[in-house]
Structures are given as C-alpha cells and as structure tokens.
N, C-alpha and C positions, 0 to 999 in steps of 0.2 A: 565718345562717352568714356568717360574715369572708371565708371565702375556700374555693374545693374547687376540685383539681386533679387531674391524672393523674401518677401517681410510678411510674417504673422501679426496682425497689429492686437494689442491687450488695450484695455480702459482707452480704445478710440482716439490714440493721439503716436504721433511719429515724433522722434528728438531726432536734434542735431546738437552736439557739444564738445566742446573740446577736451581731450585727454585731462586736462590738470582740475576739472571740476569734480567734486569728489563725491557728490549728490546728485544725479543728476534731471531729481524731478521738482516740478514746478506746484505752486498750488494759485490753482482756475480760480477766477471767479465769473459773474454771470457777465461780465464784461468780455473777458478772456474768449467765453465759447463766442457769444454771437458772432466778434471778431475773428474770430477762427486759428488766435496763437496766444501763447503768453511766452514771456522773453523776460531775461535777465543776462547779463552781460555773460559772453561763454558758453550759453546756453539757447535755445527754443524749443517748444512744444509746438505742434501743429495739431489743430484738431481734425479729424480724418472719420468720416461719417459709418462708415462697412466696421465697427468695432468685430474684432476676432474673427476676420478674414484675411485671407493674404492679399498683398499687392504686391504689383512690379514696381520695382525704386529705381530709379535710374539719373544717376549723378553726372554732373558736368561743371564746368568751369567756363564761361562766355563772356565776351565783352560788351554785351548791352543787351537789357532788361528787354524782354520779349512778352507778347503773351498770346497764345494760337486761340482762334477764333473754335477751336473741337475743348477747350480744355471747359469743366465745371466752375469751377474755383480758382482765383489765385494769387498771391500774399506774395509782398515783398517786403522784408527786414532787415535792419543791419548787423552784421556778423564780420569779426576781426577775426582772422585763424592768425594764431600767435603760436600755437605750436600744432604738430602734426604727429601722426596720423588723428583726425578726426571722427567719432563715434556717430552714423546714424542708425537708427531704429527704435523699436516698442519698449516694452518695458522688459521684457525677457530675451530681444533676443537684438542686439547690436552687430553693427557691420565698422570695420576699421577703415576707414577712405584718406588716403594724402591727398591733401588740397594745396598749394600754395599756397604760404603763406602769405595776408594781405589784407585787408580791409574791401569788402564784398560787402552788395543786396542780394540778398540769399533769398531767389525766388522760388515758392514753395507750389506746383499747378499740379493740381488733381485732373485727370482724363477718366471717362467710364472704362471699367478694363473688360467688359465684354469679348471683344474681339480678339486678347491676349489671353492666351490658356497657359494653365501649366499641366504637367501631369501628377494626379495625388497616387499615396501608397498603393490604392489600389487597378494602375495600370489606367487613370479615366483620364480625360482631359476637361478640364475644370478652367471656365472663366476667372479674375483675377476680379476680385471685388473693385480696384482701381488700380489706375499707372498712375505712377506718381512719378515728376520731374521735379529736381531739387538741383538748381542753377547757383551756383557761385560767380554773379557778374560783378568784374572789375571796374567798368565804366559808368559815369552816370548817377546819379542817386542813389546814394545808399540809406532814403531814412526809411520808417515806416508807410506801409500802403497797404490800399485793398486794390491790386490790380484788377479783378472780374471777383463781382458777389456772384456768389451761387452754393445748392449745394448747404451744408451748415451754417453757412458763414449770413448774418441777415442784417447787419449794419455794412457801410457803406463808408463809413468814417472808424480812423483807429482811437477805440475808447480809453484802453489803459497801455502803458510804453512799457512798464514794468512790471513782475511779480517775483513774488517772493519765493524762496528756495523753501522744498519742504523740509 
C-alpha cells in the first residue's frame, strides 16, 4: 500500500489530479452521476454515496485491473501522472501521493466500511462510512469502464468521457 488515510468527503465526490491543474473541480451532469465520475484530462471526480462522512482511502500502484467480489462499485479510467506528487481527496481536505509516473487505469472500488473503525474526538470507535481502493494499474486497458454497477452508479455503460472544468 503507497499510502492510506482518513477522508471527510464534502458535495459526495472524492478527486484525484495532478499537481499542475490549477482548478481542480469538475462540473456533473446527469450523465456524470448515474455513471459514477466525470473526467477531464489530469483530473477525476468520483461520485461516492456517504456525502460528509469519512472514509478509509487506501492507495496503490498494481499491474492488472482487479475487481473483488466484497466491493459495491467500481470504475476504471484513464489517468497519465505526468508529474508528482499527486493530490487525492474532497473538496477541503487533500492528501499529497507519489505515484510513478506513467500512463495508468485508475480503478476507483468502493467497500462497505462497516467493519473498519476509526476513533472520533470523543474517544468512540466509529464505522467508516466506506473503504475506498484507488489503484493505479499499469497493465492492460486503460480506457473507460464500469467494472461492478452498484451503489450510485445505475448505467452500465460510460455515458459522457469528458467534462468540463468549473
């Protein structure tokens, strides 16, 4: 594992972009949600269902696209890291990840986070609204996919490849 953090998600969506984008949100349409991302080069949105709960993020780097039979959801995109360290998270609160640089399908699988606790301010142990895996694979197809509908995600097929920067 590269890297695993604790993520407050804001407006129900998780980014991944790289350092030189200088905006780094997206604008949805009703295309965007059912499909569960919207993307532009340098950039992705993930839509992520628990809006303003935390998740487990947990990063890696793999050489072929996987997808576990426990996970909800899960989406594969293409993503070049052209420069590093790489930004993932919400809208307030970003994590810095080196990724090699490389031309990656950047698979995005959501897990119920039940089972994984953290502890909050006040000393509790608190379920994880979801685990989230965010895979950087080098091998193999890197276009667009719906790996497993579930979850937000209710198309089957990827409706739009692009959106625009807000």
């Amino acid at each position: 594992m590269i890297s695993t953090f604790d993520l407050t998600i804001y407006y129900a969506q998780i980014m991944v972009y790289l350092p030189t984008v200088d905006r780094p949100g997206l604008l949805w349409t009703k295309e965007h949600t059912a499909q569960g991302f919207a993307w532009h080069p340098g950039i992705v949105s993930f839509g992520i269902s628990s809006a303003d709960r935390d998740c487990l993020i947990q990063v890696d780097v793999a050489s072929k696209i996987t997808v576990s039979s426990e996970s909800i959801w899960a989406i594969c995109v293409p993503f070049e890291v052209s420069s590093s360290p790489i930004q993932i998270g919400s809208i307030f609160d970003t994590h810095e990840v080196d990724i090699p640089i490389g031309k990656y399908g950047l698979v995005f699988e959501v897990f119920p986070g039940g089972s994984a606790v953290y502890e909050n301010l006040d000393g509790e142990q608190v379920p994880y609204g979801h685990v989230v895996s965010i895979r950087f694979c080098s091998d193999g197809d890197h276009d667009f996919r719906i790996l497993k509908m579930g979850g937000e995600i209710t198309t089957d097929k990827i409706l739009r490849r692009d959106a625009k920067q807000a």
